[in-house]
N, C-alpha and C positions, 0 to 999 in steps of 0.2 A: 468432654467429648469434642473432639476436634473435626470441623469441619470443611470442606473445600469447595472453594468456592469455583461455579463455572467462566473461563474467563470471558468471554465473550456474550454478556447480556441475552442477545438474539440466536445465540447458535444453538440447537439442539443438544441433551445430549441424551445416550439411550446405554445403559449399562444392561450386558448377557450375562446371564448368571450359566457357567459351567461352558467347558475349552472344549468338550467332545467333537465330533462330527456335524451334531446338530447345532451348537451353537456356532461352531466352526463358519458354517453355510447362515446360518442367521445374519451374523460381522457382516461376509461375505456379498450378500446381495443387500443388506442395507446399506451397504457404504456405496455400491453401484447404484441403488435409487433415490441416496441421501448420500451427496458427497459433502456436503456441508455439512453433514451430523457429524458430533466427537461420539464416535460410538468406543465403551471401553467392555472389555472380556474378561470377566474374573475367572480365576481357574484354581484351586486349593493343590491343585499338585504343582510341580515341580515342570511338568513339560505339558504341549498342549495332548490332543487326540482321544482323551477319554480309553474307552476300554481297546482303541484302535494302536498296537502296537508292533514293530519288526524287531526280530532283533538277528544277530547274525552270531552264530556259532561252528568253529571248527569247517567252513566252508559250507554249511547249512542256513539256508533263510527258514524262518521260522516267525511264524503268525502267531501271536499269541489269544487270539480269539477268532472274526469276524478274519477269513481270508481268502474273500471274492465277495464280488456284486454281480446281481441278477444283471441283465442288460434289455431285456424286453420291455422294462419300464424307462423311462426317459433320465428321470431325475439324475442319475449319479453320472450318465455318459454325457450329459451335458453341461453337469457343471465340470467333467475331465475336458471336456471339449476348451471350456472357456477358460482352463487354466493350463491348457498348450501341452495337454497329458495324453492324446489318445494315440499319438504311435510309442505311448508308455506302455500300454494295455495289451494283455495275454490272455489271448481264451486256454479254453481245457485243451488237453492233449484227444484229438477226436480217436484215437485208437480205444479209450479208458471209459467212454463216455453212456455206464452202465455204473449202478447200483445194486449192494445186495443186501440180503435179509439175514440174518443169523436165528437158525433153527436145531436144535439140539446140539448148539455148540458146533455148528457145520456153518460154512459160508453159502447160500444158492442164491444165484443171480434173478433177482425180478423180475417179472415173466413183461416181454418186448413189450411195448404200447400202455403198459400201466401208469397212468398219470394221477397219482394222488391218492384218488379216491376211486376211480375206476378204468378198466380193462378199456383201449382202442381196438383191441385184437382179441378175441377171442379163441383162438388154436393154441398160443403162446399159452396165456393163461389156463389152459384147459389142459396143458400137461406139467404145468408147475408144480415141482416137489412141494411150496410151500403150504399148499393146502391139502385137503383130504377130499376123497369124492363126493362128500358130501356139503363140505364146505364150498367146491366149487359149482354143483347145484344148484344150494341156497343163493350164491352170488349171482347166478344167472339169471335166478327166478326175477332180479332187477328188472328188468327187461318189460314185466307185466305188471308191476306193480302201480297200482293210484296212485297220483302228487298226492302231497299232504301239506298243509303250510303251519309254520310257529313262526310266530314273532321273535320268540328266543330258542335255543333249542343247543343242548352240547354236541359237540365234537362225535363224542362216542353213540349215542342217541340218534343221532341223523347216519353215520352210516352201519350202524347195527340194522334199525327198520328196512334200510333200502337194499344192501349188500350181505346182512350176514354178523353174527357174532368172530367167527372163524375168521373170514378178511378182515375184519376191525381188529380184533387180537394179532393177528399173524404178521401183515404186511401195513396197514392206515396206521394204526399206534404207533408205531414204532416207527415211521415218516413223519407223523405229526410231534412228536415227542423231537428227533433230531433235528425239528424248527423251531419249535416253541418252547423245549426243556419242557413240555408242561405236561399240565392232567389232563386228558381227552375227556373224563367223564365229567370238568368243569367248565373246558372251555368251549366259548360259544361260536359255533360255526358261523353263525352270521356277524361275528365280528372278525374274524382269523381266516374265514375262506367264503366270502359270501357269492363267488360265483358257482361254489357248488349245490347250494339251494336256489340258486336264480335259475339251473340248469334245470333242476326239479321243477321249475313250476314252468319254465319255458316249453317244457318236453316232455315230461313226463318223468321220463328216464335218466340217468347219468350217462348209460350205459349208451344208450342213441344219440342221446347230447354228444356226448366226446364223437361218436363214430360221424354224426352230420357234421360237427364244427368240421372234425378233420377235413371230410370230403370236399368243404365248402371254402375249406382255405385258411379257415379263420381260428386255426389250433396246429401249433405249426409241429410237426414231428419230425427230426433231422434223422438221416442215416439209422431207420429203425432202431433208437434207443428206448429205454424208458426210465422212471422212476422221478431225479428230481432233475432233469431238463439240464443236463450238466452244460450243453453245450448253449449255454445261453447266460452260461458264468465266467465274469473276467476278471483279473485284478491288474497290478499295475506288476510290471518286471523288478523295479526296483521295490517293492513291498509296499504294501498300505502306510505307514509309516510317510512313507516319500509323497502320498497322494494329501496327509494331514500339512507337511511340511512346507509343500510348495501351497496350499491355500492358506498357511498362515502368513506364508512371504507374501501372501497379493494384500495382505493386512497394513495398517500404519503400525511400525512396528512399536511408537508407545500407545497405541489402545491394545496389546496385550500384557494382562497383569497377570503373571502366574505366583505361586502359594500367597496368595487372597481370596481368601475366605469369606463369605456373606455368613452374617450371624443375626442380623436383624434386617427386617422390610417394616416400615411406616408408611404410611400414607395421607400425607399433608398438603396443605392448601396454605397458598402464600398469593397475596395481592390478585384473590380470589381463580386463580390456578390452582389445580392439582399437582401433584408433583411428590415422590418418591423419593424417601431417606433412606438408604442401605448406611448399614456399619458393618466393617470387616472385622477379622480376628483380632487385631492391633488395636479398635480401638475407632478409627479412623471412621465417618460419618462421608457419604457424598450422596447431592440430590443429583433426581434423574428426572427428565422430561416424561422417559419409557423406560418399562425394563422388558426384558427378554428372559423366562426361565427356561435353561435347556438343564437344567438340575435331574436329577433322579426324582420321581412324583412323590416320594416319602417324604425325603429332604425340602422340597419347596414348601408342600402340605403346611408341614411345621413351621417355617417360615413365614407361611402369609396369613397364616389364621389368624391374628390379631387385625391385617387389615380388610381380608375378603373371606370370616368364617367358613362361606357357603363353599368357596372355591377349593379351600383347604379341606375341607369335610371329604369331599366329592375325588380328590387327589388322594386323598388318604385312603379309601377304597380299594384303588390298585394294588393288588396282590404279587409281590415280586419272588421268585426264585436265582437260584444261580446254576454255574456248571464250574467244573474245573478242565482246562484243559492241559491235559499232558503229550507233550511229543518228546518222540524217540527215534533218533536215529542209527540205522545198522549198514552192515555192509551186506550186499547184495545175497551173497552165500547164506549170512545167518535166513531166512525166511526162507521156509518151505513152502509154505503156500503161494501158488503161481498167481500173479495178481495181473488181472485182466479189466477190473474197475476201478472209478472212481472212492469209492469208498464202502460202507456199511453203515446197516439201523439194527437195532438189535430189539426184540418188542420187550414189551415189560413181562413178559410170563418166562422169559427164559431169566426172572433173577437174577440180572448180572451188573454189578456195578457201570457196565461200561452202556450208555447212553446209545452212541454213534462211533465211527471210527472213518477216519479219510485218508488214503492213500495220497498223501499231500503231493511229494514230488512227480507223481502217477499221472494228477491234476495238472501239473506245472513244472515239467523236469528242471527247469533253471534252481529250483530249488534245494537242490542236495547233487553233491560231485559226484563224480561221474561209477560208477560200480557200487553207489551206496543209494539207499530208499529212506526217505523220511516218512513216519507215521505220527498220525492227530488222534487221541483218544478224547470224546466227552464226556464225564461223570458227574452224575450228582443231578442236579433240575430235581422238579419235583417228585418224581419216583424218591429219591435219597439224598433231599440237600443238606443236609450235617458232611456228603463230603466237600463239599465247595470250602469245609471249615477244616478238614483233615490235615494232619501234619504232613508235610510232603511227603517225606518217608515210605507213612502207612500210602497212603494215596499210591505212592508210584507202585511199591510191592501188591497192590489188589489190581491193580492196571497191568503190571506184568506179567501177573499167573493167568489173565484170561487172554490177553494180547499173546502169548505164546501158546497158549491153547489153540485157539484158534485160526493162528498163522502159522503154526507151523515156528515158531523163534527159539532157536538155540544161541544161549553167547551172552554176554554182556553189551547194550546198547553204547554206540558210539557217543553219542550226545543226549542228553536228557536236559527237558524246560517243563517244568509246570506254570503255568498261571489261574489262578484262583479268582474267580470274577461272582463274588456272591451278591445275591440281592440286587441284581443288573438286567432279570431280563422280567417283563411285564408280563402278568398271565391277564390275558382277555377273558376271562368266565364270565358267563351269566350273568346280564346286568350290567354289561359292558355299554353295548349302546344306551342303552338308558342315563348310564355314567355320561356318557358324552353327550347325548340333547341338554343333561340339563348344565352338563359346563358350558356350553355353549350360549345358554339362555342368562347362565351367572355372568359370562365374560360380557358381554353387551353393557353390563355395571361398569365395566372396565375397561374403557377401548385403548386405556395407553399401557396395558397390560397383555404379553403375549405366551403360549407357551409350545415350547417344540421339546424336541427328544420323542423317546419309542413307547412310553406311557398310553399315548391315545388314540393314534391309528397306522399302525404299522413298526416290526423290530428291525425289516432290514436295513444295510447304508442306503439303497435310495429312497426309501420310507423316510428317515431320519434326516436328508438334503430336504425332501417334500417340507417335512415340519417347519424347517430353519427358514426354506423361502416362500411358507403359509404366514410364519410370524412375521418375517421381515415386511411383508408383503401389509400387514393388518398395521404393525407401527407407522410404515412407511403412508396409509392413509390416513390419518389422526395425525400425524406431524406433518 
């Protein structure tokens, strides 16, 4: 075993396990509040960004997963801020900025003022195709219902009681599913939406809740849309891709290692310090002051069990699914169906391989040339993830027969991309927060031990900056 030594006696050094996003912003601000630290990034692929990818075809930009950020939370607009990117940055096309439901194989637009989990408006929703007169009854009756409180409580669980079987099947499922890929009837609202139960105990209602925020200022509703808040999503012009690239330029460009691989974690003590052995694929051994896991929670689990059982136990917990995503580009003629929104949700009772679907260039016309439309299809998550594993092939032909259905698509698509991203996104169920108090109480064992990525509170990019400068932030006091 060959091992390297650090040159500099006194100098820190802290090695991040995995090149994604999160570890990306981990580097990033520990080297701003440690500039003397040798901070090194190992990365098993071949480039940095994790599942964050552009790629450009036939005059089409094309996202291969994640292609925008929320902007209402701070994290991601400030770290563009600080890396000279924000007259980079493209909100939605505010003409688009509407989402719809797929209901017997038909597209109907989401009744105005619906936020998530429930109605601002109630006349809107009270003539929506998507429900039945009974279903929108039942959701009304919200309005008079007792709080009730659970410590834990799922997804599907919390707004069946308050809203209705009928709105949780029709319109929630199928919103919660095209965020989470996940299972409603496992995941725990109090970890994935917990201001909708804070709403309940605040008010009573959801239903008064949203309608007092609105009034109050403090739930902000643009140009009466509704559904997932499109106008408050941005991305960068030149693609996400460009937003990975330029933060890894602000990096020293030898603290990044890419295809090195972590195969082993130890934990030793030398001249009564602690201090951390990794070995790479090759072979190769280096100690670290600190480490950084921005890994998948499976991959680290395994990893560190031999020096923090309890951590590795508790990581190993997290329950992951995937999605595949396929995009298709046509010419304007081919699609019948006249597209007025940002995208679609399609609920799990219409059995349809297809997830969600976004009107990508719709979102961000820079995106496809000019008389041609790009489309995003998601497949697979936990409703059906065998297809995250599908041959492209089969994959794109069950994507096409419903994507022409639905739209109205005659013709041969001009460009076609799949990307396959399985076992990448975290399901929060049941048990979630409890996962987390006691990693929390574990990691206190560990103070020169940090972890980021979307494992343990929150999937999206600014969720996943929060992690990086949570961790940077916990090594940066311990060294």
């Amino acid at each position: 075993m060959k091992i390297e030594s650090v040159p500099e006696l006194n100098r820190k050094k802290v090695i991040i396990l995995g090149g994604g996003i999160s570890g990306l912003s981990s580097a990033f601000y520990l080297k701003k509040r440690l500039p003397s630290c040798e901070i090194q990034l190992w990365e098993k692929q071949n480039r940095i960004g994790g599942v964050l990818e552009t790629i450009h075809l036939d005059g089409f930009q094309i996202e291969r997963s994640a292609d925008n950020f929320i902007s209402d939370v701070p994290w991601g607009i400030e770290l563009c801020r600080e890396l000279g990117l924000i007259d980079q940055l493209a909100q939605t096309d505010s003409r688009y900025r509407r989402t719809c439901v797929v209901r017997r194989q038909k597209l109907y637009a989401l009744p105005d003022g619906f936020m998530m989990m429930a109605p601002t408006k109630l006349w809107p929703f009270a003539f929506s195709p998507l429900l039945s007169p009974f279903g929108k009854m039942r959701a009304a009756l919200e309005l008079f219902l007792p709080r009730k409180h659970f410590d834990d409580e799922t997804m599907a669980h919390f707004v069946k009681r308050r809203l209705g079987t009928e709105t949780f099947n029709r319109i929630v499922e199928p919103m919660v599913s095209g965020i989470y890929a996940g299972d409603a009837d496992r995941l725990s609202v109090q970890a994935t939406l917990p201001r909708f139960p804070k709403m309940e105990q605040d008010y009573r209602s959801l239903i008064l809740a949203m309608r007092k925020r609105q009034k109050m200022g403090r739930q902000i509703v643009r140009d009466e849309q509704s559904g997932a808040r499109y106008s408050f999503f941005v991305t960068l012009k030149r693609g996400l891709s460009h937003f990975i690239e330029t933060l890894g330029r602000h990096l020293p460009p030898e603290s990044i290692h890419l295809n090195r691989e972590v195969c082993s974690i130890q934990k030793i003590s030398e001249n009564g310090q602690d201090h951390w052995l990794l070995t790479d694929q090759k072979g190769f051994s280096e100690k670290a002051d600190a480490i950084i896991s921005a890994l998948p929670s499976q991959q680290f689990a395994n990893l560190i069990n031999n020096s923090a059982p309890k951590i590795g136990k508790l990581l190993g917990q997290v329950e992951h699914t995937g999605t595949a995503v396929i995009t298709l580009g046509y010419k304007n003629e081919q699609i019948g169906f006249k597209i007025c929104e940002m995208g679609f949700v399609v609920p799990k009772i219409e059995k349809s391989p297809i997830i969600a679907g976004s009107f990508s260039s719709h979102k961000y016309p820079h995106r496809a040339p000019q008389g041609t439309t790009l489309l995003r299809f998601f497949a697979g998550g936990a409703r059906v993830p065998e297809l995250a594993f599908l041959p492209d092939d089969q994959l794109i032909s069950l994507v096409l027969k419903e994507a022409e259905q639905l739209l109205k698509i005659k013709g041969e698509p001009l460009v076609v991309d799949v990307a396959k991203w399985a076992d990448t996104m975290p399901q929060y169920y049941i048990g979630h927060l409890e996962m987390l108090r006691q990693l929390d109480q574990e990691l206190k064992k560990f103070p020169t031990l940090a972890i980021a990525g979307n494992a343990t509170r929150g999937v999206g990019i600014p969720a996943c900056i929060k992690s990086g400068i949570d961790a940077a932030d916990r090594i940066t006091a311990i060294l």
